[in-house]
PAFIBA-463683 format. One line per field, with one value per residue (C-alpha): residue number from 1; x, y, z; residue in one letter. Coordinates in steps of 0.02 Angstrom, whole numbers. Each point is the difference from the previous one (the first is absolute). Last residue first. Layout:
# PAFIBA-463683
n	[NUM,...] .
xx	[X,...] .
yy	[Y,...] .
zz	[Z,...] .
res	[A,...] .
END
This chain:
# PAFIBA-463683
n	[70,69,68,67,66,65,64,63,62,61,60,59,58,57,56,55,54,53,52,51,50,49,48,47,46,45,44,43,42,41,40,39,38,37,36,35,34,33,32,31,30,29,28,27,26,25,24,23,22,21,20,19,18,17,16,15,14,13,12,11,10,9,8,7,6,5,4,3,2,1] .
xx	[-11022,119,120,30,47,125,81,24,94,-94,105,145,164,148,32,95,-151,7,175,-106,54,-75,34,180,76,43,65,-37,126,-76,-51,-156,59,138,-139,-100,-190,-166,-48,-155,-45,-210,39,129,-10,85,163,97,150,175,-30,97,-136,-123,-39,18,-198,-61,-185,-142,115,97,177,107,189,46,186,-19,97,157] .
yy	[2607,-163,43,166,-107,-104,140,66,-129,-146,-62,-141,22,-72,-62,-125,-141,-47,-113,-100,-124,-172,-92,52,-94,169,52,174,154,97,169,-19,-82,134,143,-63,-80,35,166,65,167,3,175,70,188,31,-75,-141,67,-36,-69,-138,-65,130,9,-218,-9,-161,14,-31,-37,150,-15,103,-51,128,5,51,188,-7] .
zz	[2188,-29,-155,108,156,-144,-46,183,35,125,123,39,89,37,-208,-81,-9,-158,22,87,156,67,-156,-6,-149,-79,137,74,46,150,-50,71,143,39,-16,113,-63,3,67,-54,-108,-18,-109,-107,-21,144,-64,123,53,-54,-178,-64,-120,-1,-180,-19,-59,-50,34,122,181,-34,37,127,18,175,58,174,21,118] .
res	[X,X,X,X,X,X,X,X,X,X,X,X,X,X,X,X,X,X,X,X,X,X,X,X,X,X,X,X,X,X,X,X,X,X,X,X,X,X,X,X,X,X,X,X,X,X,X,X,X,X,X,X,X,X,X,X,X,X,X,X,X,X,X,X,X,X,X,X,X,X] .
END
């Protein structure tokens, strides 16, 4: 069975690749964050130590935000 894969660019708000399998080529400086069954863990809203912004496994740069760069 395929990991579930919730990229997000660290620059913008991008949800494209939000339940992807693999991680796209074109993406670049992918890391590993989180598991899939954290970041889809349900948060309180009286959870200090939790954000409901942080839904994503993985973090990179899209390549929107590489061309924004050059």
């Amino acid at each position: 069975m395929n990991k579930l894969v919730r990229l997000a660019c660290t620059d913008c708000d991008t949800e494209e690749c939000n339940g992807i399998l693999e991680i796209p080529a074109s993406w670049k400086d992918v890391t590993e964050v989180q598991s899939p069954v954290a970041a889809m863990a349900e948060v309180s809203a009286t959870d200090k130590t939790q954000s409901v912004m942080k839904w994503y496994t993985h973090l990179g740069l899209c390549p929107m935000c590489q061309k924004e760069e050059d």
